[in-house]
Residue, then its C-alpha position, 0 to 999 in steps of 0.5 A: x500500500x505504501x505505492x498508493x500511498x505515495x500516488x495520492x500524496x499522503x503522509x508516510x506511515x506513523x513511525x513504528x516500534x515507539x510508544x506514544x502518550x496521549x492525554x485529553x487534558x481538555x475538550x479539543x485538546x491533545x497533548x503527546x510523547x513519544x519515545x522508542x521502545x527501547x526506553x521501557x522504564x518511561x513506557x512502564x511507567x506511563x502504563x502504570x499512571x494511565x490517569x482516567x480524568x486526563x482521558x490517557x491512552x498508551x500506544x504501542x507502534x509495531x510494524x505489524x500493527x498497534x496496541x492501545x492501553x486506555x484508562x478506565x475507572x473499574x474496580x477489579x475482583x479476582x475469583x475467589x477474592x469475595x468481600x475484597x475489591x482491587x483498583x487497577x489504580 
């Protein structure tokens, strides 16, 4: 597809093998970081402050496709863990 893409003038594809950060911090706006995967202290650490009021999303470009990590406000309870809830927070 890349000649097609080429004929009609469009943009190369998004960069591959990085992880992007993107917040909504307000309505009609998006704020973005990126770095390569090889950075996995900063990737690890975005999926773990994912911030469901910032309306975060993680993705991860590969060459075969993309992988998208979103916030959400769920509480988790394992089976057999009644009575006791888990925040993914």
């Amino acid at each position: 597809m890349g000649w097609l893409q080429r004929l009609t003038g469009r943009a190369e594809s998004a960069q591959q093998d990085v992880a992007e950060l993107l917040s909504t911090p307000r309505l009609f706006r998006v704020t973005s970081e990126t770095v390569s995967l090889d950075d996995r202290e900063t990737v690890r650490r975005w999926l773990r402050e994912l911030d469901p009021d910032l309306q975060q999303q993680v993705h991860i470009r590969r060459p075969w496709g993309a992988i998208a990590a979103i916030s959400d406000r769920r509480v988790l309870q394992p089976a057999g863990t009644e009575g006791s809830t888990f925040s993914r927070r």
